[in-house]
C-alpha positions as CSV (number, residue, x, y, z in Angstrom):
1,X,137.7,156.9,48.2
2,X,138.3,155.7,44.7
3,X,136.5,157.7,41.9
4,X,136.6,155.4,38.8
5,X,135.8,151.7,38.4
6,X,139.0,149.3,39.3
7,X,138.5,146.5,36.9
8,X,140.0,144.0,39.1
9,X,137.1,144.3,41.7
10,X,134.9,141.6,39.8
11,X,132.3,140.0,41.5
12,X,134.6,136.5,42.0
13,X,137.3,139.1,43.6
14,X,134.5,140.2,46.0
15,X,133.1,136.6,47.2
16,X,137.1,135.7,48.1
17,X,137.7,139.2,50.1
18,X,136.8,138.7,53.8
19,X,133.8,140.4,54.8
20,X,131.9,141.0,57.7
21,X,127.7,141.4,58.1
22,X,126.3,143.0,61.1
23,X,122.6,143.6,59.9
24,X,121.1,140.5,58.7
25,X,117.7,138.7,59.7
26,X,117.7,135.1,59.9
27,X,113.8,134.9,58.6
28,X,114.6,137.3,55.9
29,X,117.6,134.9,54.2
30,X,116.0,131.3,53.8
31,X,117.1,129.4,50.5
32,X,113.9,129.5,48.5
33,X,113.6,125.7,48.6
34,X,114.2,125.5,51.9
35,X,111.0,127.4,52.5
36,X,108.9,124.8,50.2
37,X,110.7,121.7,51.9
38,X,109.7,123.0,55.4
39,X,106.6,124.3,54.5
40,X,105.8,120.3,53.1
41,X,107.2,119.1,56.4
42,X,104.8,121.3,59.1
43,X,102.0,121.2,57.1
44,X,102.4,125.0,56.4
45,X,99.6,125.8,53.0
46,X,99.8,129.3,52.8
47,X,102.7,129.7,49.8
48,X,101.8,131.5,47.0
49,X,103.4,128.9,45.2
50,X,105.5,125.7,45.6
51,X,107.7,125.9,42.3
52,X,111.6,127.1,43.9
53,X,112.1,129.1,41.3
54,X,108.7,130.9,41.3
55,X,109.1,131.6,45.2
56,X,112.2,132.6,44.7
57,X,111.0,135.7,42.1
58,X,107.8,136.0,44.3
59,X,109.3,136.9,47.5
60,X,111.6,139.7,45.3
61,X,108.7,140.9,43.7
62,X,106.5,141.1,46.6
63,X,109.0,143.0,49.1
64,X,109.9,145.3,45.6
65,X,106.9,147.7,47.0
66,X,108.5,151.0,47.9
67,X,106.9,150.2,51.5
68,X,108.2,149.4,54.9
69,X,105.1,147.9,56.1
70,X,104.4,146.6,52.5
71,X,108.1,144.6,52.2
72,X,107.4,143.2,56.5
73,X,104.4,141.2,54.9
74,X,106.9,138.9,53.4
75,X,107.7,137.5,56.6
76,X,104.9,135.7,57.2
77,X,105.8,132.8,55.5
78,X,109.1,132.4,56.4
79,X,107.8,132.2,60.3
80,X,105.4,130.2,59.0
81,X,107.6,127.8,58.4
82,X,109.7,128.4,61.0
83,X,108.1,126.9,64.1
84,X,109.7,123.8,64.8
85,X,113.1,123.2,66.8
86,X,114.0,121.3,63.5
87,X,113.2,124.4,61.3
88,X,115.1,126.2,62.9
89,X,118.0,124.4,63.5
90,X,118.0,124.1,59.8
91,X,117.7,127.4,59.0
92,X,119.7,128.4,61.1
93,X,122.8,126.1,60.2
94,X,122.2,127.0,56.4
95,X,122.9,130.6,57.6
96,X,125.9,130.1,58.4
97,X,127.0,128.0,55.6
98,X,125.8,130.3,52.7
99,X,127.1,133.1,54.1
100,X,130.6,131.6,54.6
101,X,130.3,130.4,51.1
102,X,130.1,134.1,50.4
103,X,133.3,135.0,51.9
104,X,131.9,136.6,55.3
105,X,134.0,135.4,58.7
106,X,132.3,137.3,61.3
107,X,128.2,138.0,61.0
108,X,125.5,139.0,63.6
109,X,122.3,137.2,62.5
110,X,118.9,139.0,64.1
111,X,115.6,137.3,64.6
112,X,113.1,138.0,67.1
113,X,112.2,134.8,69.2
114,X,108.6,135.2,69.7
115,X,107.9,135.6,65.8
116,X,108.8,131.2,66.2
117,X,106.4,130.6,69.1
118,X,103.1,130.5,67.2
119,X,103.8,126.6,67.2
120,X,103.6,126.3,71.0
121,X,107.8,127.2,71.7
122,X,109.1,128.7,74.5
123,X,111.6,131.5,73.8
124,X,114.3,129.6,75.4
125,X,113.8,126.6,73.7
126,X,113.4,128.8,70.1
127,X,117.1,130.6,71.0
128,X,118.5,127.2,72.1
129,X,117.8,125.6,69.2
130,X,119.1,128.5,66.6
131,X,122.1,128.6,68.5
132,X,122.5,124.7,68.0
133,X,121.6,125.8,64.4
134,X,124.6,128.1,64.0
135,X,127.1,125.9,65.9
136,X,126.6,122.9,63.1
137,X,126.7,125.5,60.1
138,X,130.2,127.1,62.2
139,X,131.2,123.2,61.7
140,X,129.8,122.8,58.4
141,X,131.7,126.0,57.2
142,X,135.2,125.5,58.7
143,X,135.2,121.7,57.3
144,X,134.6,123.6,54.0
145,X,137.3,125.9,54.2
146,X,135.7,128.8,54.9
147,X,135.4,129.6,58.6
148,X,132.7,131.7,60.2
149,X,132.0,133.1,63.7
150,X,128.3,134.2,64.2
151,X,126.8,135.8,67.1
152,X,122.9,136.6,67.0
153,X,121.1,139.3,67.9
154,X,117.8,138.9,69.8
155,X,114.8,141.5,68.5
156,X,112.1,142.7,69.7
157,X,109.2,143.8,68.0
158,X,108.6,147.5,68.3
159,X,104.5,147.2,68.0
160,X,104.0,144.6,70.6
161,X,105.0,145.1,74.1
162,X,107.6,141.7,74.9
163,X,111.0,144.2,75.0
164,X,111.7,143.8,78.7
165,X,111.4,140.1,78.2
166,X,113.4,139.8,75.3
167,X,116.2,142.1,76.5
168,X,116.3,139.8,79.3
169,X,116.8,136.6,77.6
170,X,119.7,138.3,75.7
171,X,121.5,139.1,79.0
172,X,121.1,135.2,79.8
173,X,122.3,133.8,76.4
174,X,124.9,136.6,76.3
175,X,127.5,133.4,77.0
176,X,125.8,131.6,75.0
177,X,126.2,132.9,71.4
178,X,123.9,136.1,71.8
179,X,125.5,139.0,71.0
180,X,122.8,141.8,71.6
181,X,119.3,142.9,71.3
182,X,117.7,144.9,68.9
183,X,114.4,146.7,68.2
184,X,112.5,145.8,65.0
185,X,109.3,146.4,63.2
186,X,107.7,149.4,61.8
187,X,108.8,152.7,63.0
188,X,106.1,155.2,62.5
189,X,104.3,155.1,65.4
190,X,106.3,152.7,67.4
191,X,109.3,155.0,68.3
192,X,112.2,153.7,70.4
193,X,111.2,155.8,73.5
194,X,108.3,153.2,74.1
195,X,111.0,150.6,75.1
196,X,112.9,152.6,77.5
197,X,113.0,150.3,80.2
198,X,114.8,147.8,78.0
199,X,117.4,149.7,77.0
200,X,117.9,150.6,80.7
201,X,118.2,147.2,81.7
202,X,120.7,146.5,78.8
203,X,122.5,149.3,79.7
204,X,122.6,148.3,83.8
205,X,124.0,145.1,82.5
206,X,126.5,146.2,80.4
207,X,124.9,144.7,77.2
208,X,125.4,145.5,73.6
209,X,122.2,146.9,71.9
210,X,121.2,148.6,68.5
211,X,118.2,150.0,67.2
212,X,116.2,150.2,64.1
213,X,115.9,154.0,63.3
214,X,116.5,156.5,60.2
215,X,114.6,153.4,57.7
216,X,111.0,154.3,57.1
217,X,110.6,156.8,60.1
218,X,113.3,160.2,59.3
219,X,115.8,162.1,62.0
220,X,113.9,161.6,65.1
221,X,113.8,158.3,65.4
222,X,117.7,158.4,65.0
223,X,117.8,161.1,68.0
224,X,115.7,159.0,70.3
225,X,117.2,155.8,69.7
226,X,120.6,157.6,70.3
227,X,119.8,160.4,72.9
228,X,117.2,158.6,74.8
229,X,118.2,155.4,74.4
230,X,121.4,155.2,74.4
231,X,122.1,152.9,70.5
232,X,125.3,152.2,70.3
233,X,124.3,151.3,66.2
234,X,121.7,152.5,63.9
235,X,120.2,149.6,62.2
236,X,120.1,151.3,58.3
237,X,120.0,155.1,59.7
238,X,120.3,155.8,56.2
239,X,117.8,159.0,56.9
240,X,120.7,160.8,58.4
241,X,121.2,162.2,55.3
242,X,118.0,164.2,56.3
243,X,120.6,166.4,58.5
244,X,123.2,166.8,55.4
245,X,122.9,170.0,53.6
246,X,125.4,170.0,49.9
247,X,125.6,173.8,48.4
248,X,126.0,174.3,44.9
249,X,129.6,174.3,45.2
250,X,129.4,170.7,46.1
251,X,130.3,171.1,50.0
252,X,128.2,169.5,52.2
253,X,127.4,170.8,55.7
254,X,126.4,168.8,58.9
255,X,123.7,169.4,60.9
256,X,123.8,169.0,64.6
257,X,122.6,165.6,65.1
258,X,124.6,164.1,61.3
259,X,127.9,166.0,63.2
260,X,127.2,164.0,66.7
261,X,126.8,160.8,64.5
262,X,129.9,161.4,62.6
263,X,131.9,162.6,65.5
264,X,131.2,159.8,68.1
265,X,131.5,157.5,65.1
266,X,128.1,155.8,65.6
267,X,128.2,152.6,62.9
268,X,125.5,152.9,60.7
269,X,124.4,149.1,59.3
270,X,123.5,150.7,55.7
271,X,121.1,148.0,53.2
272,X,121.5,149.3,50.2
273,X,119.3,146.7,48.2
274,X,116.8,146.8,51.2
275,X,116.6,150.5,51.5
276,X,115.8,151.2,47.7
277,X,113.1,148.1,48.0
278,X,111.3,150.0,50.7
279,X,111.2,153.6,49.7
280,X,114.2,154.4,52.0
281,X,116.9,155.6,49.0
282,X,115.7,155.7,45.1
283,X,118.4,154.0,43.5
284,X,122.1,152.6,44.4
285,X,123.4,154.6,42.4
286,X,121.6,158.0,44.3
287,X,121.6,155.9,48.0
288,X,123.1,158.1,50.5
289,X,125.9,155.7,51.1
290,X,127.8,157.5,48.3
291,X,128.0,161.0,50.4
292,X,127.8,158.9,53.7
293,X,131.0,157.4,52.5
294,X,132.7,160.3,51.3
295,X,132.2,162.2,54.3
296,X,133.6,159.7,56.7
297,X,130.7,158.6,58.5
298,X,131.4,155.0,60.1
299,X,129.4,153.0,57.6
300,X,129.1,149.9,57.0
301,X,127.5,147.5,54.3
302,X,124.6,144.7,54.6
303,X,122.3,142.5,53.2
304,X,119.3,142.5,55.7
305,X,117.3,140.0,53.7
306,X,119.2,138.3,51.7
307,X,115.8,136.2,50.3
308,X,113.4,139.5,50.2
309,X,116.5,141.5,48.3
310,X,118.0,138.4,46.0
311,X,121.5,139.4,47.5
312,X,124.6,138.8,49.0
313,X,127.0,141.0,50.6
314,X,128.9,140.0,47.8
315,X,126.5,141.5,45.5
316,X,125.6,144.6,47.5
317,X,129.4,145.4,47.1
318,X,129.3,144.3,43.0
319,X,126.6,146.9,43.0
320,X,128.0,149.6,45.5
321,X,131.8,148.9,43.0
322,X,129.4,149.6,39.8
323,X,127.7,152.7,41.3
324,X,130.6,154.6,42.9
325,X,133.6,153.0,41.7
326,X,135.0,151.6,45.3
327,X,138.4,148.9,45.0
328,X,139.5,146.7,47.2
329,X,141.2,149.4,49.6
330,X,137.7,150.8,50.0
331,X,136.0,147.4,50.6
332,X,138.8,146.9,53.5
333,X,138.1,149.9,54.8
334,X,133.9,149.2,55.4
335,X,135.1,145.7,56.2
336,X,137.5,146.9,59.2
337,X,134.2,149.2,59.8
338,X,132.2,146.5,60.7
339,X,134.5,144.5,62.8
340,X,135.6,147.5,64.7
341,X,132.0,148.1,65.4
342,X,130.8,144.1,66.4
343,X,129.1,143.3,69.5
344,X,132.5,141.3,70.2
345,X,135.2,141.6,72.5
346,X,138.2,143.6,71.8
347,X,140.7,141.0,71.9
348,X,138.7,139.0,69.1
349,X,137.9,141.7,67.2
350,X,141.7,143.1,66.8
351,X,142.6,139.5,65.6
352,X,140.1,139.0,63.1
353,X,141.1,142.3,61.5
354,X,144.7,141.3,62.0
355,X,144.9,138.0,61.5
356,X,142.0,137.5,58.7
357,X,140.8,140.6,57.4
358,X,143.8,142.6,56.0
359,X,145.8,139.4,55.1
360,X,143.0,138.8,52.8
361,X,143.0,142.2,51.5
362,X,146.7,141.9,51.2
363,X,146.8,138.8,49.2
364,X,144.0,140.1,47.1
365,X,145.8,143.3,46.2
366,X,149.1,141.3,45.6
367,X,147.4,138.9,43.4
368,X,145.7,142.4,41.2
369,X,149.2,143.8,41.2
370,X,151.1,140.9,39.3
371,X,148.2,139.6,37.6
């Protein structure tokens, strides 16, 4: 990994490299003013305020807590708004277009489908109509220029008690545009064990599944969601650094469970933005990702909530380039990260890398070379 600054990595360089998002939730990345527009169209009176720019701000300010539980409060207006087949579809489709816009060509957008029923949906009807929502943004996108796949991930919500149902519904939609289920929610309290029969069932079926663990909660929720479970990523798992010991000579030493990570090569779907907004790392410039990085660790960079954090993954890698000095060969590298570790197939997966991925590197670096 690079160890000084490569002035060529400016932000515009960033937005053109391909890039490729597996943690993201769909709630958690409105456009302010889509939030006020919908929110005028349902009937929906609960904004703190109305002004763009204002809710904008607010929604930072108000996730910037230092708390997990604190930062999920957020959410409650954007579901609020979010409980018409319309609203969704919209959101959905502007999803897809914003982060093409941003240079990403293969994204797994989460949401959890019975967060969008308050309004009298049926979870079939809420999944049908975000896939619709992704398929015109796909369109939108490509007739931009800027071509995007997206496969969704359903959640469920680790405090109530719907995960057999929703991991279900993801084995149905699986041809459908759903890609694999996830847990969500607050962890302390709520560990993954308590969903056990999901993961079986996913697991029976051959289905793709990842896990919230290692954010709020520390290194046993990683262990259950990986021994017990059976995750085959940790959503954030940023707390592995728990099992990381560096002496005073620098060297760092792995403890059992950071070695078993490493070793099998378990993706970890690191927020950086998100994780210093809720307590999980201090700073960017002290997040684990740093040492994560160094030591080989399959990681990989998100956004999680693009609206909550004020970020792109374009800026989350302006800001990772700024803390630890990473170029384009290291932006390739947690790109090729990611699409190695997608809920895709095999076939799709190699030609993305091959066919998009390091020809936009290539280009890129060609481009620094003889500029």
């Amino acid at each position: 990994m690079s160890t000084s600054p490569n002035p060529t990595l400016d932000l515009e360089t960033i937005r053109r490299a391909p890039k490729v998002l597996l943690h993201d939730h769909l709630d958690g990345g409105l456009r302010p003013r889509t939030v006020v527009e919908l929110a005028e169209a349902t009937g929906y009176s609960a904004l703190p305020t109305t002004d763009v720019d204002d809710l904008g701000r607010w929604f930072r300010q108000a996730a910037d807590s230092g708390s997990l539980e604190s930062y999920l409060e957020t959410f409650a207006h954007t579901c609020g708004v979010m409980q018409t087949e319309d609203a969704l579809v919209r959101v959905a489709a502007e999803c897809a277009e914003d982060l093409a816009a941003d240079g990403v060509v293969y994204a797994e957008v989460r949401y959890a489908p019975e967060l969008f029923a308050d309004g009298g949906l049926s979870l079939e009807r809420v999944i049908e109509a975000v896939q619709a929502g992704f398929a015109e943004g796909e369109r939108r996108a490509a007739a931009a220029g800027t071509p995007i796949r997206v496969g969704t991930l359903l959640c469920a919500m680790r405090q109530h008690a719907r995960a057999q149902e929703i991991a279900e519904l993801a084995v149905r939609y699986r041809d459908g545009g759903v890609a694999g289920f996830d847990i969500a929610g607050p962890e302390a309290g709520y560990p993954p064990t308590r969903n056990l029969d999901a993961f079986e069932y996913l697991r029976t079926n051959n289905a793709h599944f990842t896990i919230h663990a290692g954010e709020a909660f520390g290194l046993a929720s990683i262990w259950e969601a990986i021994q017990h479970c059976g995750a085959e990523r940790l959503g954030h798992g940023v707390r592995i650094i728990d099992d990381i010991k560096v002496g005073a000579d620098g060297e760092a030493q792995l403890g059992r469970l950071a070695g078993y990570v490493r070793d099998r090569r378990i993706p970890l779907e690191l927020c950086p933005s998100s994780n210093v907004q809720t307590g999980a790392a201090p700073s960017i410039a002290e997040h684990p990702i740093g040492l994560l990085t160094k030591l080989r660790f399959r990681v990989t960079v998100n956004t999680d909530n693009r609206l909550m954090s004020g970020c792109t993954v374009s800026s989350e890698f302006a800001a990772l380039t700024e803390a630890f000095g990473y170029d384009l060969a290291d932006m390739q590298w947690f790109t090729i990260n990611a699409m190695k570790s997608a809920f895709l197939d095999f076939d799709r997966r190699l030609d993305l890398i091959n066919t998009v991925i390091k020809p936009g590197y290539a280009k890129l670096a060609s481009e620094a070379s003889t500029g």
